[in-house]
Backbone bond lengths (Angstrom), bond angles and torsions (degrees), N, CA, C in turn:
res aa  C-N    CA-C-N  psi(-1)  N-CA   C-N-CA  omega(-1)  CA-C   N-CA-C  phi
1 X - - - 1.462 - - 1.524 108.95 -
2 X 1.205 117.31 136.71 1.687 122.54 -168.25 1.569 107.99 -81.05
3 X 1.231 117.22 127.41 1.528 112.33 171.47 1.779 122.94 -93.19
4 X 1.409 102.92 150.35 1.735 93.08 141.63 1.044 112.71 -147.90
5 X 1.535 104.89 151.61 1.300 124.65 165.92 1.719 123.96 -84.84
6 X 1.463 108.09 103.12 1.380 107.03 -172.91 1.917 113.43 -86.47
7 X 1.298 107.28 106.96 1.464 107.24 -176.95 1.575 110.18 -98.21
8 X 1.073 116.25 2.07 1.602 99.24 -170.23 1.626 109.67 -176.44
9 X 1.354 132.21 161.95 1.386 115.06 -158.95 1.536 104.55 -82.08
10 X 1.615 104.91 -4.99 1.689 100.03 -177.45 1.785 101.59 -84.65
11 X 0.891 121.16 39.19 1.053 142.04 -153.42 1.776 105.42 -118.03
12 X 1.735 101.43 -23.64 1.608 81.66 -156.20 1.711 113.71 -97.77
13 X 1.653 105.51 22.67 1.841 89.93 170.89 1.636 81.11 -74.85
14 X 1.254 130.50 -89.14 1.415 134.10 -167.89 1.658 101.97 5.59
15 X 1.268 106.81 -70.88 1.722 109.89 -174.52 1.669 110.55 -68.46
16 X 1.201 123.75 -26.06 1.708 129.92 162.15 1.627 91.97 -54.60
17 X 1.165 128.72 -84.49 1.345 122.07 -164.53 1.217 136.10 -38.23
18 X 1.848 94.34 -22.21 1.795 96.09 178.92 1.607 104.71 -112.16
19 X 1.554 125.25 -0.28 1.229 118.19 144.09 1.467 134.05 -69.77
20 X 1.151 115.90 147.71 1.590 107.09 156.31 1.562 88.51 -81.71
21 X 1.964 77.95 -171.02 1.451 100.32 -155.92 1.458 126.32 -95.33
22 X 1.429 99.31 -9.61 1.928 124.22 168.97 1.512 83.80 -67.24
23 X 1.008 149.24 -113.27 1.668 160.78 140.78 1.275 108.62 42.80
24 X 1.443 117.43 -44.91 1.465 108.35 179.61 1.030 124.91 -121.60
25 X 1.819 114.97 32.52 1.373 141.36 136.39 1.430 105.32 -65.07
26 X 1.863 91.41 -55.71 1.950 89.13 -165.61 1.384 122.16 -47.27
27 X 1.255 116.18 -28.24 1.278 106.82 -136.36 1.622 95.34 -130.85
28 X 1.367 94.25 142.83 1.650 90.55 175.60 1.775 92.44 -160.11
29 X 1.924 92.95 169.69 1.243 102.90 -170.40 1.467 139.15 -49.58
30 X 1.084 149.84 136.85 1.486 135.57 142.63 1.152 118.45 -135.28
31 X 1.538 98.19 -160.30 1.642 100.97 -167.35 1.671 113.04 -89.26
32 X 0.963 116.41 -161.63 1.615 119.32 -149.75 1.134 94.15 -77.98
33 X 1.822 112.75 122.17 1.670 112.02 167.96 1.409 101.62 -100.13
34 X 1.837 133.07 -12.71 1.230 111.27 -168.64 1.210 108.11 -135.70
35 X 1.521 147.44 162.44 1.266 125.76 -176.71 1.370 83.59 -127.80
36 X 1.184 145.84 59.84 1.436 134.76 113.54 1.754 90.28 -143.42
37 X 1.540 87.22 170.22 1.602 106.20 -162.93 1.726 87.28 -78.83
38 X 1.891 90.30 149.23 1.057 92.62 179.80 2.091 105.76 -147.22
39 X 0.914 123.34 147.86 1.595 142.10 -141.39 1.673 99.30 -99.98
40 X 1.273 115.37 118.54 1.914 119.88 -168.31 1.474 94.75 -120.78
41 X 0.860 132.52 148.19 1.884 131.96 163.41 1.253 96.48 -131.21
42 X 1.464 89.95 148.15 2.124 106.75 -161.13 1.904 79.17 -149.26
43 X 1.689 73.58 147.53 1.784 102.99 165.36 1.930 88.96 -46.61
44 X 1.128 116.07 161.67 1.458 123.37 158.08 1.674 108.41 -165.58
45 X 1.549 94.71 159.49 2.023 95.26 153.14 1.823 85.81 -143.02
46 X 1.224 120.28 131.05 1.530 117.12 -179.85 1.311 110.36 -139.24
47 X 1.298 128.04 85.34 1.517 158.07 -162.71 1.803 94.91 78.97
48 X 1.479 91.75 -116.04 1.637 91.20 -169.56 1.716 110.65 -100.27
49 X 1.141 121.11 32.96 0.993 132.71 -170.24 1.833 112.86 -127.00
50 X 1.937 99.38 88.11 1.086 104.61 -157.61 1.851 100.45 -85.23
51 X 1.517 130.08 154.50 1.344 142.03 135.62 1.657 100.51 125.62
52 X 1.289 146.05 -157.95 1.195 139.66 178.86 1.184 135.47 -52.16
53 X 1.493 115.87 132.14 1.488 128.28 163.61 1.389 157.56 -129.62
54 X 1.127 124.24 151.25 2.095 100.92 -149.30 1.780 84.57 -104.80
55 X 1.678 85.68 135.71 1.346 104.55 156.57 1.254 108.85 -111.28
56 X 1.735 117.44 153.21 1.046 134.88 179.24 1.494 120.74 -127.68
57 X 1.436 109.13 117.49 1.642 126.82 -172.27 1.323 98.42 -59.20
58 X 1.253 149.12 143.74 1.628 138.05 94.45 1.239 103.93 -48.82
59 X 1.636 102.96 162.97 1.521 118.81 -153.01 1.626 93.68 -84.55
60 X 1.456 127.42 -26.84 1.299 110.46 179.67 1.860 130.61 -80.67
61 X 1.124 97.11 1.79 1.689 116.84 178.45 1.607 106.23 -138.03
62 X 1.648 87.94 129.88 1.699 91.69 173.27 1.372 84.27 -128.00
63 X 1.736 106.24 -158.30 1.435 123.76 142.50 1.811 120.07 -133.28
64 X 0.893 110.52 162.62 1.510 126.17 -162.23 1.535 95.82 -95.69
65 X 1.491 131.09 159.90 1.114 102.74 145.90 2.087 104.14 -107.85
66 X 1.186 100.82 170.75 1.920 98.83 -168.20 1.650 98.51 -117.94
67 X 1.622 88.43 145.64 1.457 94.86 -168.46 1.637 113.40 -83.55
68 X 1.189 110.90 141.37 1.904 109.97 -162.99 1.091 103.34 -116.61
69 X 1.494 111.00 18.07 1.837 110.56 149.48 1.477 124.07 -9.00
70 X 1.227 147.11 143.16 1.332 138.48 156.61 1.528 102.99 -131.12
71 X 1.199 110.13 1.51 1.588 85.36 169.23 1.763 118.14 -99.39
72 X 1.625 106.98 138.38 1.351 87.23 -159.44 1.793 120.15 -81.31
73 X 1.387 134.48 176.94 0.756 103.00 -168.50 2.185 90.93 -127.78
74 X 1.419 114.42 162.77 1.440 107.68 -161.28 1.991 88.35 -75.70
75 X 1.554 100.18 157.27 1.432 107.21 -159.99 1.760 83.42 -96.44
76 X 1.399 104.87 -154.30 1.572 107.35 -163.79 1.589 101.74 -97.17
77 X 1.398 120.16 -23.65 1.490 125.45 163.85 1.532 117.96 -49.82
78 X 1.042 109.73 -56.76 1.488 133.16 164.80 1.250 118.10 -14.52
79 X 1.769 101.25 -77.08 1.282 131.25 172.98 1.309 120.83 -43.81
80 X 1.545 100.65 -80.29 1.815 110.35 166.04 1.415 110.03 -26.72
81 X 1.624 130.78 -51.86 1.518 135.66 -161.56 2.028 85.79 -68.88
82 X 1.162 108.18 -89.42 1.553 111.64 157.65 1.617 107.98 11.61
83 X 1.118 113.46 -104.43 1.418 115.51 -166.09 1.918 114.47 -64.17
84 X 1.137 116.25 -29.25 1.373 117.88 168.93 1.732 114.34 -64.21
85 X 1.616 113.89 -17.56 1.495 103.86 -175.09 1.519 90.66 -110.23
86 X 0.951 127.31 -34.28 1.754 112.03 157.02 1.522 143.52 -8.48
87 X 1.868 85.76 -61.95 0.973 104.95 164.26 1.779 143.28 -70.11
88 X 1.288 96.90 -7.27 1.739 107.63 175.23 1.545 89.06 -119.10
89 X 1.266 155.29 -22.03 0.864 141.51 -147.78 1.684 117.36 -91.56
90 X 1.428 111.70 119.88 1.009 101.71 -164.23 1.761 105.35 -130.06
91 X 1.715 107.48 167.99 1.744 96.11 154.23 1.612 144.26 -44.15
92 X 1.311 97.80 -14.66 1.583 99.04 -153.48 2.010 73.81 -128.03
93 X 1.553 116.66 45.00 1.468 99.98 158.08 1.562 66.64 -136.75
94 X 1.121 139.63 68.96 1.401 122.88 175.03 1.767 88.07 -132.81
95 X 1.207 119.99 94.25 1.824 120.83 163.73 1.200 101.56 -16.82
96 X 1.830 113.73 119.18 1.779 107.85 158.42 1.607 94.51 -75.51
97 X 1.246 142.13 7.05 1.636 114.07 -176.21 1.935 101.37 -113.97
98 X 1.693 94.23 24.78 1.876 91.09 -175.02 1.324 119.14 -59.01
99 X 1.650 109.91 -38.17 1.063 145.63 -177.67 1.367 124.55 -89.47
100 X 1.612 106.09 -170.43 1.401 121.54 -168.75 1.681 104.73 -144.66
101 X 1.324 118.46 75.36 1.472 108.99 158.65 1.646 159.08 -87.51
102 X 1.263 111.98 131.21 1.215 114.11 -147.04 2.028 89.00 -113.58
103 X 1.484 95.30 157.22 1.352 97.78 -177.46 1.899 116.30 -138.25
104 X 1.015 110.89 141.73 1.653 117.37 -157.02 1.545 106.23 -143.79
105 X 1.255 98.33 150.84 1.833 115.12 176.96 1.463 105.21 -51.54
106 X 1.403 118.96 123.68 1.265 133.73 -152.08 2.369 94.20 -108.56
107 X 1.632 92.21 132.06 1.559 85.57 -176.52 1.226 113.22 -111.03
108 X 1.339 118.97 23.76 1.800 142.01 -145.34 1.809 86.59 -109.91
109 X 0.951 93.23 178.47 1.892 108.13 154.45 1.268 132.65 -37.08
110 X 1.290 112.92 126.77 1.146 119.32 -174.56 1.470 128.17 166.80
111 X 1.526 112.81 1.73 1.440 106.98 -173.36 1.624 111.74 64.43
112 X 1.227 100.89 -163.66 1.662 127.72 145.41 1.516 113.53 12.14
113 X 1.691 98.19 -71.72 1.558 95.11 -158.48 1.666 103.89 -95.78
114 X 1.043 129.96 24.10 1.697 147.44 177.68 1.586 88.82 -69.33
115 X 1.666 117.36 115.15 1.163 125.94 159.89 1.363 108.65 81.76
116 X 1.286 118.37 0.36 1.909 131.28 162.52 1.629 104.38 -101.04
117 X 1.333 114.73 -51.25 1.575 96.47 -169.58 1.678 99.80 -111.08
118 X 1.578 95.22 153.41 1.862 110.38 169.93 1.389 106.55 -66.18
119 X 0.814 89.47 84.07 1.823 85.78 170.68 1.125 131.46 -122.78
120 X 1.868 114.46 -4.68 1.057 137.30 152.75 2.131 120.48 -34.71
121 X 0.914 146.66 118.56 0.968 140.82 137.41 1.737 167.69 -66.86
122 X 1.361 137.68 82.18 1.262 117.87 -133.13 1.802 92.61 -124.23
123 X 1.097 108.09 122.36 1.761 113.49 -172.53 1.540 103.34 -108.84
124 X 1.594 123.33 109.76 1.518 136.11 178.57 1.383 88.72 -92.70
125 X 1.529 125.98 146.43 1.543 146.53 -176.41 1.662 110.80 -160.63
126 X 1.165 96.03 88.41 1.773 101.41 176.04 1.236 112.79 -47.33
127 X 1.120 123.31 134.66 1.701 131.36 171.91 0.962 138.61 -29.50
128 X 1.706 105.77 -37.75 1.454 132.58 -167.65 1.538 102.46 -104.85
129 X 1.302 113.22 -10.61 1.903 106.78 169.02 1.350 93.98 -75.96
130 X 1.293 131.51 -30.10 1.222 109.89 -154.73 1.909 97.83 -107.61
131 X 1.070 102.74 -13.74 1.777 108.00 164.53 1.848 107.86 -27.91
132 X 1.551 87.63 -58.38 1.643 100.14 -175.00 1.343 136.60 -55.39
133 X 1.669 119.44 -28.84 1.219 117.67 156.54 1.536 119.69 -110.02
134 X 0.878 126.76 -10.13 1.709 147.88 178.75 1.378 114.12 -76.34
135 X 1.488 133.17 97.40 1.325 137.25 133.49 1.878 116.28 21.07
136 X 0.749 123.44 91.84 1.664 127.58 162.54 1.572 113.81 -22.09
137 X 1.228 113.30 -52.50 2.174 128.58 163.76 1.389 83.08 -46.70
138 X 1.125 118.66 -87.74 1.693 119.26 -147.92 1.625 98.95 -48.89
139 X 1.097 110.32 -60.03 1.755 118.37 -178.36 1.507 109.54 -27.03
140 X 1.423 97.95 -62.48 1.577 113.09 -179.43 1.649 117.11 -51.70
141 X 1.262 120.89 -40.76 1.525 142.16 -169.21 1.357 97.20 -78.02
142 X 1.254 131.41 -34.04 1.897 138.82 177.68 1.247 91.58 -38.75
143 X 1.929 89.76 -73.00 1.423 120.49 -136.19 1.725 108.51 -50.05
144 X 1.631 103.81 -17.25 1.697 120.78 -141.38 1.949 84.45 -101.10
145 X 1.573 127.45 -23.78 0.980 137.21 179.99 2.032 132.08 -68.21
146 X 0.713 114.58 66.75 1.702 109.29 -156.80 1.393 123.69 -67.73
147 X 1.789 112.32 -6.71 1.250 109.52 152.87 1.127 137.65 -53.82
148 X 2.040 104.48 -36.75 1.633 79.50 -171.36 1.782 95.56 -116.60
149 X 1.060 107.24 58.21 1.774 112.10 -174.78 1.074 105.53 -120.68
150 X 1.881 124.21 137.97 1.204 112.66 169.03 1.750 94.07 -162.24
151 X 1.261 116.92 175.36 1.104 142.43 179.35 1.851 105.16 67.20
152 X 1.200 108.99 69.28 1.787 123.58 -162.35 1.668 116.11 53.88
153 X 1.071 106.27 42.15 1.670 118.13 -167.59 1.401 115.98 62.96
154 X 1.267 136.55 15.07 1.345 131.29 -162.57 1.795 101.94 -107.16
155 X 1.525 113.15 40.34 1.127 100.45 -164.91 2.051 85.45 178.90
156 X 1.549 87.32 142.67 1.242 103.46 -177.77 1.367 102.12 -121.56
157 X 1.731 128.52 131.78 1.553 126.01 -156.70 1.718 91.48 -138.70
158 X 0.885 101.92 87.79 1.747 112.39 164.61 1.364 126.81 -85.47
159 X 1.586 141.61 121.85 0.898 131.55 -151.31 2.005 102.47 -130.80
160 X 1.039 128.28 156.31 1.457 135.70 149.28 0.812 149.30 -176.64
161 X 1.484 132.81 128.70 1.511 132.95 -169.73 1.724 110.78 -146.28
162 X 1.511 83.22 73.60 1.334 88.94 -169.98 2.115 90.34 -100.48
163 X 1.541 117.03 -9.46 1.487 106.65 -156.70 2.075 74.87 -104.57
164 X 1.757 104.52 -174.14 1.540 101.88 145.51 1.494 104.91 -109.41
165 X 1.424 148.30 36.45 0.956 163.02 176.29 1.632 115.63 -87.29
166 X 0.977 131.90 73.78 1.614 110.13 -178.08 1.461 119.87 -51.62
167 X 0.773 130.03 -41.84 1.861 140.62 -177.89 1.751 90.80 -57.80
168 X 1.667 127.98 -46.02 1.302 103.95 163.63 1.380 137.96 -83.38
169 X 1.018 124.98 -8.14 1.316 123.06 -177.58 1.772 93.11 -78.44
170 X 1.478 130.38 -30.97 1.248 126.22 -170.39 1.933 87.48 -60.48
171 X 1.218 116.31 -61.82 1.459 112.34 -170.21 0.984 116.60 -32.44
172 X 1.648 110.24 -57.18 1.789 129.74 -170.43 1.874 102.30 -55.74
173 X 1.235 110.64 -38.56 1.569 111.06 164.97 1.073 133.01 -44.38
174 X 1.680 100.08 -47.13 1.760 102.82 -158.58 1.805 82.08 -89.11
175 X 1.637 135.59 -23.22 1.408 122.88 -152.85 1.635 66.31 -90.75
176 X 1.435 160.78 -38.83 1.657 131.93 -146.54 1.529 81.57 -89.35
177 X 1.278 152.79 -11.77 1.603 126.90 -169.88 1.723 94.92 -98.22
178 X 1.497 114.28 -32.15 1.558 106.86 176.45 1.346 117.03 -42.38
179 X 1.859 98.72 -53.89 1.934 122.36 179.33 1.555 101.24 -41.47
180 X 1.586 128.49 -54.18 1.025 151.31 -116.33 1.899 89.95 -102.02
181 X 1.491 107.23 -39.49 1.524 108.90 -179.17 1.435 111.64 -102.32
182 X 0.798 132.00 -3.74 1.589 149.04 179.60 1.608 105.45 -80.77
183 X 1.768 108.52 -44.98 1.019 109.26 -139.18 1.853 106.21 -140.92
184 X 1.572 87.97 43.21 1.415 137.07 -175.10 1.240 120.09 -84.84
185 X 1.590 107.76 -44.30 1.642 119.60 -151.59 1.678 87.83 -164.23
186 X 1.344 105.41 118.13 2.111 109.81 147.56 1.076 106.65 -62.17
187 X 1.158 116.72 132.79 1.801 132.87 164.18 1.260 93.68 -92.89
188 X 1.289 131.65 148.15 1.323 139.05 159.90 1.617 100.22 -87.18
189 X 1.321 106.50 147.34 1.498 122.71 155.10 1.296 132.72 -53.68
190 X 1.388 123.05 132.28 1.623 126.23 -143.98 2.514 81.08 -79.40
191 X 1.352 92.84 140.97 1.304 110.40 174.70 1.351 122.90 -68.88
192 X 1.735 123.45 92.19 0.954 115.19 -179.11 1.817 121.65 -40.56
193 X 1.573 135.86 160.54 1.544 146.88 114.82 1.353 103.73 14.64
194 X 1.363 119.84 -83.28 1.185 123.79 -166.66 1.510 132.05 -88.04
195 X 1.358 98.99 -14.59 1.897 110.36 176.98 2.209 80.52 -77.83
196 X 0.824 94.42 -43.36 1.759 86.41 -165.19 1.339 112.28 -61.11
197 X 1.444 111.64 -33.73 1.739 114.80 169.67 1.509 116.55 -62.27
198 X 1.561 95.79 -45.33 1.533 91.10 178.45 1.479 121.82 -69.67
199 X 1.223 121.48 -26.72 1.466 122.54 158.80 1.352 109.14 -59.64
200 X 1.422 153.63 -2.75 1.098 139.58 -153.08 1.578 84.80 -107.21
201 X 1.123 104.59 -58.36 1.393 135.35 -175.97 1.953 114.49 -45.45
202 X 1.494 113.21 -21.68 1.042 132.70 163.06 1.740 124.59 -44.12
């Protein structure tokens, strides 16, 4: 079986040649993962010498393998924006005119008037009304939700008749789309001073 000895990063057609080419996307340089040399076997063909071959680390060059994630993830701007509009953000900054409400024979509570009065509630909110005061994270976290999406997702359809009150079930609407954007996306917690040292320190 053919070897190489990889000493240095000028080193890496040698190691291109005995990778394929999925492999030498993956993988790229870093700093020292092992302090003694240690022995990898890769698919290879390296001149006329077709099928597997051992490469061999010196301790000052390895390779990593790299993560090929594609989903992206929100950066630290993001976040900060995120948790700073959280914090003022409330039900009652939610436009009663964002929407479009419509009202229907209610099958919830009510005694008597159950299936006599509209008291049902149903609040339509296009995506893009709410583009305008709503966080891009949260936007994204809706979109990812299929309960309350409808008309090709371009539309958020909240419904309730849980009171026989119509004037409340409108409330219970606008508080289930507040729930509904709030509770879209986890924000992580802003990184203390010292959790960050101690990661450094890792």
């Amino acid at each position: 079986m053919p070897s190489i000895h990889v000493k240095s990063k000028s080193n890496t057609q040698l190691l291109h040649h005995c990778l394929n080419p999925e492999m030498q996307l993956a993988y790229r340089w870093h700093q020292p993962l092992f302090r003694t040399s240690r022995l990898l076997l890769a698919p290879a063909a390296i001149g006329r010498h077709a099928g597997p071959c051992r490469i061999r680390f010196s301790p000052s060059n390895h390779l990593r393998l790299k993560s090929t994630s594609t989903s992206p993830s929100p950066d630290e701007k993001e976040l900060v924006l995120a948790r700073t509009w959280l914090k003022t953000f409330t039900q009652h900054k939610i436009p009663r005119s964002i929407g479009e409400l419509a009202f229907s024979r209610s099958s919830g509570p009510g005694g008597q008037n159950v299936n006599k009065v509209n008291s049902k509630a149903t609040l339509r909110v296009p995506i893009r009304k709410l583009e305008v005061f709503v966080p891009p994270i949260f936007i994204q976290g809706l979109k990812q939700n299929p309960r309350y999406l409808a008309n090709n997702d371009s539309e958020v359809v909240i419904s309730s008749d849980s009171s026989r009150s119509q004037s409340a079930n409108v409330d219970d609407c606008y508080q289930k789309l507040y729930d509904a954007i709030v509770n879209s996306t986890a924000i992580p917690g802003e990184t203390s001073d010292a959790q960050k040292e101690r990661v450094k320190k890792l």
